[in-house]
N, C-alpha and C positions, 0 to 999 in steps of 0.2 A: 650540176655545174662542174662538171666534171671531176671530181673529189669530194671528200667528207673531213666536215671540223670534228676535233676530237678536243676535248677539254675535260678540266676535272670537275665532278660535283657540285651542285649547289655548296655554299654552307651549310654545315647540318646535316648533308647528306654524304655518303658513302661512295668511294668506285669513281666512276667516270662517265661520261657522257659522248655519245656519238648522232652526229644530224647529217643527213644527205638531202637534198634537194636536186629534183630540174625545172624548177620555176609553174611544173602542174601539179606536184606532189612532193609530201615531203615528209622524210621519218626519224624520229628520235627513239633511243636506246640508251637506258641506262644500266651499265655492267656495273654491278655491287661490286663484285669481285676486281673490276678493273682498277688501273691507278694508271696517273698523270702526274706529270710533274707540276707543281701547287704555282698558279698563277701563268701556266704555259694556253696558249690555243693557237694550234696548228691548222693546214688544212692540208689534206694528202691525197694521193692520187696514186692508186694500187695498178700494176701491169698487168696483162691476160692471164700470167702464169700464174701468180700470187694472187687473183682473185681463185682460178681454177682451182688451187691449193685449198684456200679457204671452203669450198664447198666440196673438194673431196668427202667418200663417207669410208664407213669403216672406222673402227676401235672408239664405236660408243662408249664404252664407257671410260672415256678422257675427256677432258675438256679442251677445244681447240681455243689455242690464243695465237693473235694478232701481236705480236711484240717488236715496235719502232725503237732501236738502240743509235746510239751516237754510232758517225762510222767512224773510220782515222782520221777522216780530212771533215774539216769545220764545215756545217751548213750541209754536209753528207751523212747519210742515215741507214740503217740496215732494217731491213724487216725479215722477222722470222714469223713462222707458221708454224706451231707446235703445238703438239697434241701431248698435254701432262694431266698425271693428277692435281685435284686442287691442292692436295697435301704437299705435292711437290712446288707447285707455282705460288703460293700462298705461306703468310705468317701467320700462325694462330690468335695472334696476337696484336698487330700491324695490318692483319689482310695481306693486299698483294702490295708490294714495295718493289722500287726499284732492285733490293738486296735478292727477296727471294724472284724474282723472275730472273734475274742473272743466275741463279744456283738452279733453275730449270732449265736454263739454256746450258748452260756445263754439264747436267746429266744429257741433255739430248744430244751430246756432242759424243758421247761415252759408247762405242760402240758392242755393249754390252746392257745400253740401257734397256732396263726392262717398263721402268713405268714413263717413261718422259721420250718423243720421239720429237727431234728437230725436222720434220717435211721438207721445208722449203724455205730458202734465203734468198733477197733481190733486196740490190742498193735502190734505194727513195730520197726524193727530194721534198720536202714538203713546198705549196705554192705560194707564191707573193700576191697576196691581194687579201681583201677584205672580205670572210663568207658574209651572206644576209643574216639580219640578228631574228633568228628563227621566234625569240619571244613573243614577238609583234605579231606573227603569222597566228598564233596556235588562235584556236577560237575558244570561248568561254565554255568552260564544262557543261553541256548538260542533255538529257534525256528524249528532247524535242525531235521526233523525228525528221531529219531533213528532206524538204518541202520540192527539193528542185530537178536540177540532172543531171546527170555527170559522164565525162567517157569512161567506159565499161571497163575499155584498156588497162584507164590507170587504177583499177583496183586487185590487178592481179600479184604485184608486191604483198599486197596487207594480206591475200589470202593466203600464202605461201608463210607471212609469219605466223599469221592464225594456226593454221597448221601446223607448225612445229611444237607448240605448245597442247597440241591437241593429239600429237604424234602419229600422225598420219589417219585419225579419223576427218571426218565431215569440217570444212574449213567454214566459218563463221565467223562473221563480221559485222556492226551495226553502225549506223550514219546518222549524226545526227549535227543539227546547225540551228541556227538563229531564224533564218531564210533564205529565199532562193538564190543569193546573190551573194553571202559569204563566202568564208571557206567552211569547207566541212571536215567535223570530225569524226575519223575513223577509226572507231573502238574494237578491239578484239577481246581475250578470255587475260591476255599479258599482262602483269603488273607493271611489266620495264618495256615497255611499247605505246608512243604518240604517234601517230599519222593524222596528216593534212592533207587534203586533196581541193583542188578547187572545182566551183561547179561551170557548169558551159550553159550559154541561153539557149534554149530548146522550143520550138513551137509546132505542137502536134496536128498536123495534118488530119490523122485519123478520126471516121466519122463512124458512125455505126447508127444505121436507121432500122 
């Protein structure tokens, strides 16, 4: 829907939360290590450059963060793309805070930094409107293989995150649902990954005498 909401954690839980949808598919991400400002939910809408940023590779071993800061002017936003340790973007103690992500962005500024690199900067607005409350979407946990059909298309996101967690071996993913005419859940190996996919009515042709 053209953008993804970002908000902070349940209570109880840690980090931040990120959901995307296009009304076939939809995926949840929780960053432990993330932080939101407590009681904020935005919905954002990242440019070609700044997603490109984001999926750059290279200096594995940093952690890339997504970092939305106030800009100068009210209701304007800055987003950085930087690649830190977690030592550097994190409180030991707090986790990540607004304090320490600013003391990240001051070393990646530092053209001498050696552990903290600032990539990539682009002014964002976040959108006016209401995202859908993904809650309602997700489907009941459970093991039931799903019974129905789906376009093939839309499982190509969840294989790509599978994959990451799997670091480049065999991408693996299981579906499972209620029946033929829910949504369906799309499980990978992720602890911090929910996908929803919905099914399509299917009626097969094929005979075999």
């Amino acid at each position: 829907l053209n953008g993804f909401v970002a908000e902070p954690a349940p209570a109880g839980h840690a980090g931040a939360t990120v959901c995307a949808t296009d009304g076939h598919r939809l995926g949840i991400m929780r960053d432990e290590l993330g932080y939101c400002r407590p009681g904020t939910r935005n919905i954002w809408r990242l440019d070609a450059a700044t997603l490109k940023a984001l999926k750059a590779t290279g200096r594995e071993s940093l952690t890339r963060w997504l970092v939305i800061m106030d800009g100068a002017t009210p209701g304007h936003y800055v987003a950085h793309v930087v690649f830190a340790s977690n030592a550097d973007a994190t409180n030991k103690k707090t986790g990540v805070t607004e304090r320490a992500i600013d003391g990240a962005l001051h070393l990646a500024r530092k053209p001498d930094a050696t552990k903290t690199y600032n990539l990539h900067m682009a002014l964002v607005r976040p959108i006016d409107g209401t995202f859908p409350d993904y809650h309602r979407v997700i489907p009941p946990m459970t093991d039931n293989p799903f019974p129905g059909a789906l376009n093939h298309q839309l499982l190509k996101p969840f294989l790509a995150v599978a994959a990451k967690e799997r670091q480049g071996s065999i991408s693996v993913i299981q579906l499972c649902g209620a029946d033929a005419e829910s949504p369906v859940h799309v499980k990978t190996d992720r602890s911090d990954f929910v996908g929803v996919v919905m099914p399509i009515r299917f009626c097969s042709k094929t005979t075999l005498d």
